[in-house]
C-alpha positions in Angstrom: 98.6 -62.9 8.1 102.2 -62.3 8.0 105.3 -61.7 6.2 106.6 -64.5 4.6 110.1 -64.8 6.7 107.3 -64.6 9.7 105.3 -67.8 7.5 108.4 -69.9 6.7 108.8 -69.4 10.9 105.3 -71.0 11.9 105.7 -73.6 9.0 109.2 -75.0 10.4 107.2 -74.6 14.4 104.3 -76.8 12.7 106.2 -79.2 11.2 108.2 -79.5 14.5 105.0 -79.9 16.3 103.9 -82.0 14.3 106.4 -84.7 14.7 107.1 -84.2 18.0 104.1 -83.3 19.6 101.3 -83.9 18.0 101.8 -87.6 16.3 103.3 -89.2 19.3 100.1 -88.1 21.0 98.0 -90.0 18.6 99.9 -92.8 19.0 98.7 -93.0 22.8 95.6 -91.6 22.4 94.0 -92.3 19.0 91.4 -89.6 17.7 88.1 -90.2 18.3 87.5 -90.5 14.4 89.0 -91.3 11.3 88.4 -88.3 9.6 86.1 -85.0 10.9 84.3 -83.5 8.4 81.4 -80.4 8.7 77.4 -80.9 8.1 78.7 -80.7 4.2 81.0 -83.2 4.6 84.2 -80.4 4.1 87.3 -82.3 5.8 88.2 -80.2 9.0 92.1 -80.2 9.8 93.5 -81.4 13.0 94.8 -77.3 13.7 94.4 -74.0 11.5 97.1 -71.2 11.8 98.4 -68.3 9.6 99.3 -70.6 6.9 95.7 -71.3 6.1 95.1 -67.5 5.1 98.5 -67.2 3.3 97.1 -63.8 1.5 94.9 -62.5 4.5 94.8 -59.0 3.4 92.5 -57.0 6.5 91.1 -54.3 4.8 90.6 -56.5 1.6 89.2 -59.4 2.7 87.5 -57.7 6.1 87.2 -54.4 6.5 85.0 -52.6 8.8 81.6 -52.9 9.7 78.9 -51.4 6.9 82.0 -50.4 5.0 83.0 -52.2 2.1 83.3 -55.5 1.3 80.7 -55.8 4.4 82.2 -59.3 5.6 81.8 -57.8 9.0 78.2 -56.6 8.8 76.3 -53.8 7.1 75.7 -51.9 10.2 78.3 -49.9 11.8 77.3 -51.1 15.0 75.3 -54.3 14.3 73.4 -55.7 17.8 74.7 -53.0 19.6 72.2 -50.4 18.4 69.6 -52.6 17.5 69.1 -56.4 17.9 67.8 -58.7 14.9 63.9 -58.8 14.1 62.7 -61.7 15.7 60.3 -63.8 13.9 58.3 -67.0 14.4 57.0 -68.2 10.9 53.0 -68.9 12.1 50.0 -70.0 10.1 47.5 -72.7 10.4 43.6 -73.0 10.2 41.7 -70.2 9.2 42.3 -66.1 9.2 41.2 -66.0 12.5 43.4 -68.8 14.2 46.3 -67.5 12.4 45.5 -63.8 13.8 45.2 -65.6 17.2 49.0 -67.0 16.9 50.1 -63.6 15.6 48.8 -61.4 18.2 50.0 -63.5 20.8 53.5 -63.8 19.3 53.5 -60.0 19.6 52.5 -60.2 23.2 55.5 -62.5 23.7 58.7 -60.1 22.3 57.8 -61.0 18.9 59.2 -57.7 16.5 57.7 -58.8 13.1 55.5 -61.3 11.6 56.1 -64.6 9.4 53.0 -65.8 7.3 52.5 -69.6 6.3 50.1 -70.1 3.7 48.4 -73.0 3.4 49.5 -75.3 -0.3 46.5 -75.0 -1.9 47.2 -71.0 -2.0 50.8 -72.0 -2.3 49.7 -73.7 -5.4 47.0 -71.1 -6.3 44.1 -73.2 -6.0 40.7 -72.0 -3.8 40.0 -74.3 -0.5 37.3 -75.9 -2.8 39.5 -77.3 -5.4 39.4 -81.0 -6.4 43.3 -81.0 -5.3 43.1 -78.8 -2.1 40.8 -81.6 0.0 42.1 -82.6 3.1 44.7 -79.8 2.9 43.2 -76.9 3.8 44.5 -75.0 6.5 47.0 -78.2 7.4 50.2 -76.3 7.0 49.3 -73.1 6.8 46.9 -70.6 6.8 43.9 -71.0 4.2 44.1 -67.5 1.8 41.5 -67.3 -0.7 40.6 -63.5 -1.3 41.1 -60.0 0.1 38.1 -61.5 2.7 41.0 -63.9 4.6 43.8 -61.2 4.2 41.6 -58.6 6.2 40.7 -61.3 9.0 44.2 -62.6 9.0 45.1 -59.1 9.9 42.8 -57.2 11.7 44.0 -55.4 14.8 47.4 -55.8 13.5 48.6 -52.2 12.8 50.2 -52.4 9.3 52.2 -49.5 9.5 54.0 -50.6 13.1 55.0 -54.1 11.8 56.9 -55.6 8.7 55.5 -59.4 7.4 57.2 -61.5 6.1 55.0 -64.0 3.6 56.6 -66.9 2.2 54.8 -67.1 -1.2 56.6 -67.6 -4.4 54.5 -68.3 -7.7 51.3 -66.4 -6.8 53.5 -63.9 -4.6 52.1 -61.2 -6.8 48.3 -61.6 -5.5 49.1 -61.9 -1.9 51.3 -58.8 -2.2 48.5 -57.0 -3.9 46.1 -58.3 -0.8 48.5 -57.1 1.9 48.5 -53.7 0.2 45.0 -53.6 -0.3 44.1 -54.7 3.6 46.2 -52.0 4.7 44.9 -49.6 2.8 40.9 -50.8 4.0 43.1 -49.7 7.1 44.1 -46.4 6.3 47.7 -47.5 6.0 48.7 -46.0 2.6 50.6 -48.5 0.4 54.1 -46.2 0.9 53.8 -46.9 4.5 53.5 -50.7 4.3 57.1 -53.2 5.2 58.0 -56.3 4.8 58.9 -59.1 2.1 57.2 -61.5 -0.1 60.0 -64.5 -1.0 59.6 -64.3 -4.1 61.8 -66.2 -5.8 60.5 -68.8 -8.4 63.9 -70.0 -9.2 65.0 -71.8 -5.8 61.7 -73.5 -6.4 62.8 -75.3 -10.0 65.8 -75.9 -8.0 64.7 -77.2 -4.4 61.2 -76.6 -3.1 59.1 -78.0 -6.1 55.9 -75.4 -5.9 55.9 -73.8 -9.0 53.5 -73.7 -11.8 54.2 -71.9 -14.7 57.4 -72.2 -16.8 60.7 -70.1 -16.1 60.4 -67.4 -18.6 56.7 -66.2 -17.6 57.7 -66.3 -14.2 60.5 -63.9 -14.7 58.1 -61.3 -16.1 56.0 -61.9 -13.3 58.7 -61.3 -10.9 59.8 -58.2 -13.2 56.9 -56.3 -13.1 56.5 -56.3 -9.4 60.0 -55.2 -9.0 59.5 -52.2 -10.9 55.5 -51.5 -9.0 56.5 -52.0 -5.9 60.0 -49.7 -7.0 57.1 -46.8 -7.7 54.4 -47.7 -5.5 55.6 -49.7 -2.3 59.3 -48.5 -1.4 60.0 -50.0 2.0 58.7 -53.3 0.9 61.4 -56.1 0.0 60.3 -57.3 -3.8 62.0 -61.1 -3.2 63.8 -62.7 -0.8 66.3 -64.7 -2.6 66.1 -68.0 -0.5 68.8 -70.4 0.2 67.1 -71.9 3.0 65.3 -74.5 0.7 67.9 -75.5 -1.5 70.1 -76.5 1.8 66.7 -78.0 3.5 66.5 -80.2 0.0 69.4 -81.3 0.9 72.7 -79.3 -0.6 75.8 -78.4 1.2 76.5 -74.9 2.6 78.6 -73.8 -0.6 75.6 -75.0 -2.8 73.7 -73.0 -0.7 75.8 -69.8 -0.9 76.4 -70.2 -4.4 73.3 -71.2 -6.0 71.3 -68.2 -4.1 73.6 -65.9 -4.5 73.5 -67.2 -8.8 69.6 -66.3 -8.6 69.9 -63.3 -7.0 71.9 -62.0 -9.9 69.5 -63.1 -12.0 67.0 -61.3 -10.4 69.3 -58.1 -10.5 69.3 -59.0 -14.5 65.6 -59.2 -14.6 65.2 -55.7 -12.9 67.5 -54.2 -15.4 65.5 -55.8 -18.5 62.7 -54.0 -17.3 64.7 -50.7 -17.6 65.1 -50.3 -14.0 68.3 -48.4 -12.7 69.9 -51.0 -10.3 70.3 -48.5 -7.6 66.4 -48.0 -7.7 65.4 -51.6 -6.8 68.6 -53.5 -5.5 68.6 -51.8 -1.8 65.5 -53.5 -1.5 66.8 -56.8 -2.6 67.1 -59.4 0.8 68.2 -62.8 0.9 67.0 -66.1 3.5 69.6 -68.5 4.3 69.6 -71.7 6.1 71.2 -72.0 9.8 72.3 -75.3 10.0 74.4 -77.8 12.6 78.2 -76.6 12.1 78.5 -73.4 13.7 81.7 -72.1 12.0 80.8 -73.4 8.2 77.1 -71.6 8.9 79.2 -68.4 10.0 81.8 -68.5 7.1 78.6 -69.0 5.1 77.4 -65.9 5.6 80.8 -63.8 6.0 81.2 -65.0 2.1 77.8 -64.0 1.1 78.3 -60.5 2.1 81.7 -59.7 0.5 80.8 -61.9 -3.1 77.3 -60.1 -3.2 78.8 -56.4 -2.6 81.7 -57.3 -5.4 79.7 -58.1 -7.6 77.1 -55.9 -7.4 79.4 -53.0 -7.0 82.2 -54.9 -9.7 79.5 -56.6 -12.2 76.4 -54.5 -12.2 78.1 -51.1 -11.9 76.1 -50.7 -8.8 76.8 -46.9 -7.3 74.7 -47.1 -3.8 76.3 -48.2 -0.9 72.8 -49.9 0.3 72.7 -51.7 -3.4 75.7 -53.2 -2.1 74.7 -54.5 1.2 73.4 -58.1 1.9 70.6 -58.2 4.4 69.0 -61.5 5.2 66.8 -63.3 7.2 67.9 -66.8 8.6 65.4 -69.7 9.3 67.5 -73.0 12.0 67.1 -75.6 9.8 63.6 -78.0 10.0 65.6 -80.6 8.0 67.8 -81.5 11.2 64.7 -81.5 13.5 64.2 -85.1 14.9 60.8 -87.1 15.6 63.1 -88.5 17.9 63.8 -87.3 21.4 62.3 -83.9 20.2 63.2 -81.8 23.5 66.7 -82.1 21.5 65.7 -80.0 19.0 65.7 -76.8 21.9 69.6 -77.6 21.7 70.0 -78.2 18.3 67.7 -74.5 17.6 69.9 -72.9 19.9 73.1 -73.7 18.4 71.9 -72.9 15.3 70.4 -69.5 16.1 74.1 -68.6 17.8 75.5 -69.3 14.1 72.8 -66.9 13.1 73.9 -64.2 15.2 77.6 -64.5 15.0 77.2 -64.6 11.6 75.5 -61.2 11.6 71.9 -61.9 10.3 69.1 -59.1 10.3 66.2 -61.4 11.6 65.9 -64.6 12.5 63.2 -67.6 12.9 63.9 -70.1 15.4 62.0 -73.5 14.7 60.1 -75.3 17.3 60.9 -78.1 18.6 57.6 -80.2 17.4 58.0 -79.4 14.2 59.1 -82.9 13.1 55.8 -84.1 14.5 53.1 -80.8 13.7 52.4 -77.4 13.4 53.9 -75.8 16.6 52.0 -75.7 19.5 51.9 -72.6 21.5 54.2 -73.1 24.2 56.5 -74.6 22.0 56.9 -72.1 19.9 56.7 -69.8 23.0 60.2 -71.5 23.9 61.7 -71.1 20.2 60.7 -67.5 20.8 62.7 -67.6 24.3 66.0 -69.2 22.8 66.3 -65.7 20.5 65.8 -63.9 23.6 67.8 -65.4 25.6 70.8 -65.3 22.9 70.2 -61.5 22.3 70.1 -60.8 26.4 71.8 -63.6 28.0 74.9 -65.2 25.9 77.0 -61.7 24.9 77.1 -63.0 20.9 75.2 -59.6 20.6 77.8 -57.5 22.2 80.6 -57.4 19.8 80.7 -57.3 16.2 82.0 -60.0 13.8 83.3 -61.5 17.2 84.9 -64.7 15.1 86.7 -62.5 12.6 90.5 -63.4 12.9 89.6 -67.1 13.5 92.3 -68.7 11.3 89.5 -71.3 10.8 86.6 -69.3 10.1 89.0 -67.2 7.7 90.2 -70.4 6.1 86.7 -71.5 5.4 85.0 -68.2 4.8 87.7 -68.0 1.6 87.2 -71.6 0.6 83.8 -70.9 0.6 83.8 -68.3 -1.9 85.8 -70.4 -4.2 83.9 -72.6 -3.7 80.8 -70.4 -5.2 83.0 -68.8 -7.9 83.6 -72.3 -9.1 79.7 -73.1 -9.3 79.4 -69.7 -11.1 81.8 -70.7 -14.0 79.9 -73.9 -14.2 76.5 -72.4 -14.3 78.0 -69.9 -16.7 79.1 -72.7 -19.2 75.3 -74.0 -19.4 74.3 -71.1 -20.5 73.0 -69.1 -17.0 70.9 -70.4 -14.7 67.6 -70.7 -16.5 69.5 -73.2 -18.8 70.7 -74.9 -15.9 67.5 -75.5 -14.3 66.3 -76.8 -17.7 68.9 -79.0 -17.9 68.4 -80.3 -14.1 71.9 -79.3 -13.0 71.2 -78.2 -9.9 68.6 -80.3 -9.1 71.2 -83.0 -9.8 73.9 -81.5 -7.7 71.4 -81.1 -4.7 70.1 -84.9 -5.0 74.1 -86.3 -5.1 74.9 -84.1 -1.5 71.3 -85.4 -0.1 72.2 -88.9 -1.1 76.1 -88.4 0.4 74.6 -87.1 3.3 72.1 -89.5 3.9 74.5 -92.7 3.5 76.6 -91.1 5.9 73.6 -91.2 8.7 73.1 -94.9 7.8 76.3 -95.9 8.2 77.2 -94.4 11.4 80.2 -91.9 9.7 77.6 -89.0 10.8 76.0 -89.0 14.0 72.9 -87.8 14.7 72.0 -88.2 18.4 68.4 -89.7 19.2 68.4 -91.3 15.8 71.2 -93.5 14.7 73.3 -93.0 18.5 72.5 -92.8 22.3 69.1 -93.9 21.1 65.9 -94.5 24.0 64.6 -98.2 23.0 60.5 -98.1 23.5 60.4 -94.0 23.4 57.6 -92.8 24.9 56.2 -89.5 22.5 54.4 -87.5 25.0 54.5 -83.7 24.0 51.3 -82.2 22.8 50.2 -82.2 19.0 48.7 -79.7 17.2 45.9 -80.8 15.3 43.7 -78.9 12.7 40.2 -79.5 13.3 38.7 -80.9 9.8 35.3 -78.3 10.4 38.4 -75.7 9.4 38.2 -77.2 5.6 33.8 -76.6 5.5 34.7 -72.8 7.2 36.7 -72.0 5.0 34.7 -73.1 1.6 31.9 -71.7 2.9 33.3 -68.4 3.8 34.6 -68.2 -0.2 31.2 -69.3 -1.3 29.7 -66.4 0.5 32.3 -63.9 -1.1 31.6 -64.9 -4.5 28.0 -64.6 -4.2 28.7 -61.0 -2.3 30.7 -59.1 -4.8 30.1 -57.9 -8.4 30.8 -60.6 -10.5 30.8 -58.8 -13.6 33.1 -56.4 -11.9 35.4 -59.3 -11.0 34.9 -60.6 -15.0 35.9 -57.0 -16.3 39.1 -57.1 -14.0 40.5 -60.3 -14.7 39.7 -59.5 -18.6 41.9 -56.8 -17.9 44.5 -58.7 -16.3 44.5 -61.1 -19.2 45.4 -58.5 -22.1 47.8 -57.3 -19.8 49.6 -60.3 -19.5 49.3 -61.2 -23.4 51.0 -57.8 -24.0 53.8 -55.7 -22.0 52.1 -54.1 -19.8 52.7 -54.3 -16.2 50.6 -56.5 -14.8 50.0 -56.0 -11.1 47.8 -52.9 -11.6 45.5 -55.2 -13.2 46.4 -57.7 -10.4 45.6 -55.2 -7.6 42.1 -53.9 -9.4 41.3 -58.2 -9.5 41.8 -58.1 -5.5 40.0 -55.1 -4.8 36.8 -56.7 -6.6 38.0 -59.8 -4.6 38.9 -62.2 -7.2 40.4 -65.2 -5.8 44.0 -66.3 -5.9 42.7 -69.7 -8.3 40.8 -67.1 -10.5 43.6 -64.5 -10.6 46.1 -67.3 -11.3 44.1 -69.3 -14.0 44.3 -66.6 -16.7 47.9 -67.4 -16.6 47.7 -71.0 -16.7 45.2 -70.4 -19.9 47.9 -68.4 -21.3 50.8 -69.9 -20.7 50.2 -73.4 -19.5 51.9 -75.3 -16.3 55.9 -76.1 -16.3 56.9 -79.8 -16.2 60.6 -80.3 -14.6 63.3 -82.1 -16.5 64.0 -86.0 -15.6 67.2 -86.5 -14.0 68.8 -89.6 -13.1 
């Protein structure tokens, strides 16, 4: 940040302070720990200064806002003009319990909507499934056929709000139901926002729910890229999700690095498919974990934006300046939620959420603070609502832009961050890309070894978590309302499919998923056939099983 006469100046006043200052203070008054580290266990230093950003370059490394390399944002005047979407991620029960949630989250200041699917639909199996019993509606909301997707949103103007739906393998059939419910609507299909996740890959990696193998699920992935490039512009085809691999237990740089790895792969995947990158990558977003350390969260993101816009500009010859923006969503992190004391998690949200903001996110889910124990309840996540609010209205994070940029910290660790990534990418590189890797189990080897470092930290008192392993209540007393799904939810639900399959064609239904199947044994794109399947309302089981006839279920490497 200097010249270097003006470095070799502050490094002779360090060293000065050093001896004189700092280390006879010590010696009084000891630091309060050995060593201070972040949530990922990065050593912190005592004091950061110029020398920490020896090459600090401002319009290299900085910039301005929504001009390249977008470190500072890709708005020019970020919360200024408009705030974040705020989003509560909601589902549980049936349709119509889920639409209750949604409509009142509205009436509270919501600005878009966050769908929960239940796992059996996760998993692509109908509420009546051998595996789905005694799951249905538990942590989510129960989806079966277009029959649900209609409930779930009815009254819900489609063309006013953008949903979010965190679906991943059968993310092609619920997209094809949204579009299809709006358009019952009147809501043509080019009107329609919002995101489906998406993104198979963090799921080999982190989250565990997919079904079919790698390579099939690419072509899944590639075909709706290039429909929805055609047929549903505003809508974002994957959200490339870190949030997972840093709730399964990686550090932030995994997290950075590891998403940013399968977003490119996704950009690869478009491009197979003959898709000019400038058609589909604007519509590209990414979902990234908020977690405890405020600064390594913010860095976190700073790096995400300038590696994504290099590369995509650098490596993938990308000539729009939106192909080269970042725009993500950011969920506060479930994994640091405690059983424990659970009015704690308000603070711990909080925090998290201000991490979110500074570090320039374009929506934003705050978790409740019974979600160690349940589903939220309503006036829980009535407060989680609140804690955005009162950030965006109440705290001025919103009224400046980038307002940590010239930290020599957040500098410091925003640059090691991205080496940080650009050493994972060279690793993944020399296994052969990430499809290899994920064969292989490398990154489901590097997430375990951070969980595991974490976790021995917690149980040895190096990392402290308060409620749990210090300034701990002996005999707590859990007295804050849980919700609980009512198991007459599980015999609604079956019986509501039952009635659909006995109401619609069935031969229709045969003919469409016949067509679905040659589709998918050939190149054709498949979520035509997908979309003509919903509108005969086909169910997300019978939809997904002509590809597990084809092309069998994935079984994950052993690592050890």
């Amino acid at each position: 940040m200097g010249t270097d006469r003006k470095s070799d100046d502050i490094e002779k006043a360090y060293d000065r302070w050093e001896k004189e200052t700092l280390h006879p203070h010590q010696q009084k008054c000891a630091d309060r720990r050995k060593e201070f580290v972040t949530t990922s266990s990065r050593p912190v230093k005592v004091l950061y200064t110029p020398l920490d950003v020896p090459k600090f370059d401002y319009m290299k490394d900085l910039g301005f806002p929504s001009e390249y390399p977008f470190t500072r944002g890709v708005q020019p005047t970020m919360y200024r003009g408009q705030l974040w979407t705020m989003r509560q991620f909601a589902g549980m029960g049936t349709a119509e319990e889920s639409n209750e949630r949604f409509k009142f989250l509205l009436a509270n200041g919501q600005t878009g909507l966050s769908v929960a699917f239940h796992l059996p639909t996760i998993f692509a199996r109908e509420s009546d499934h051998p595996y789905a019993l005694g799951e249905v509606g538990k942590l989510g909301v129960a989806i079966d056929t277009l029959k649900d997707m209609e409930i779930l949103f009815s009254g819900i103007p489609l063309d006013k709000v953008t949903t979010s739906m965190t679906i991943n393998a059968p993310a092609s059939i619920l997209l094809a139901m949204y579009m299809v419910a709006a358009g019952k609507q009147g809501v043509s299909s080019d009107k329609i926002g919002g995101t489906i996740q998406n993104d198979i890959l963090k799921e080999y990696m982190a989250q565990k729910s997919w079904i079919l193998a790698p390579t099939p699920s690419l072509r899944i992935i590639g075909d709706i890229m290039e429909y929805s490039t055609k047929h549903i512009p505003r809508w974002n085809t994957i959200s490339i999700s870190g949030y997972h691999i840093r709730e399964a237990g990686s550090t932030a740089a995994q997290e950075l690095a590891f998403t940013l790895l399968n977003g490119m792969e996704y950009v690869k995947v478009g491009m197979k498919h003959g898709l000019d990158i400038d058609t589909f990558a604007p519509r590209l977003s990414f979902f990234f974990n908020a977690h405890n350390d405020i600064f390594e969260e913010v860095a976190k993101y700073r790096a995400a934006r300038r590696i994504w816009a290099r590369e995509m500009k650098e490596t993938f010859g990308a000539k729009n300046e939106r192909s080269l923006w970042m725009r993500f969503h950011t969920q506060t992190a479930g994994c640091s939620l405690t059983a424990q004391q659970p009015m704690l998690n308000v603070v711990r949200t909080a925090y998290q959420a201000l991490a979110a903001v500074l570090g320039g996110t374009q929506s934003l889910h705050t978790n409740s603070m019974d979600e160690a124990l349940c589903l939220p309840t309503e006036d829980a996540v009535r407060v989680a609502l609140r804690t955005q609010q009162v950030l965006a209205h109440e705290s001025g994070a919103a009224n400046t832009i980038d307002p940590l940029a010239g930290s020599y910290y957040v500098e410091s660790l925003t640059n090691t961050m991205e080496e940080e990534a650009y050493h994972y990418f060279e690793r993944v590189e020399a296994l052969g890309g990430v499809v290899d890797a994920i064969e292989k189990g490398f990154f489901q080897r590097e997430i375990a070894e951070a969980s595991y470092r974490y976790q021995k930290e917690v149980e040895s008192g190096d990392r402290i978590i308060v409620g749990v392993n210090e300034y701990v209540l002996e005999g707590e007393d859990l007295t804050i309302p849980v919700l609980r799904i009512d198991p007459k939810v599980e015999r609604k639900q079956i019986a509501r499919l039952h009635k659909t399959k006995r109401d619609r064609d069935n031969m229709k239904v045969q003919k469409a998923l016949d067509g679905l199947r040659k589709a998918s044994e050939g190149t054709e794109n498949v979520m035509p056939h997908i979309v003509n399947c919903v509108k005969e309302y086909a169910s997300v089981g019978e939809i997904f099983d002509v590809w597990r006839e084809l092309w069998g279920e994935w079984e994950e490497p052993k690592i050890f």
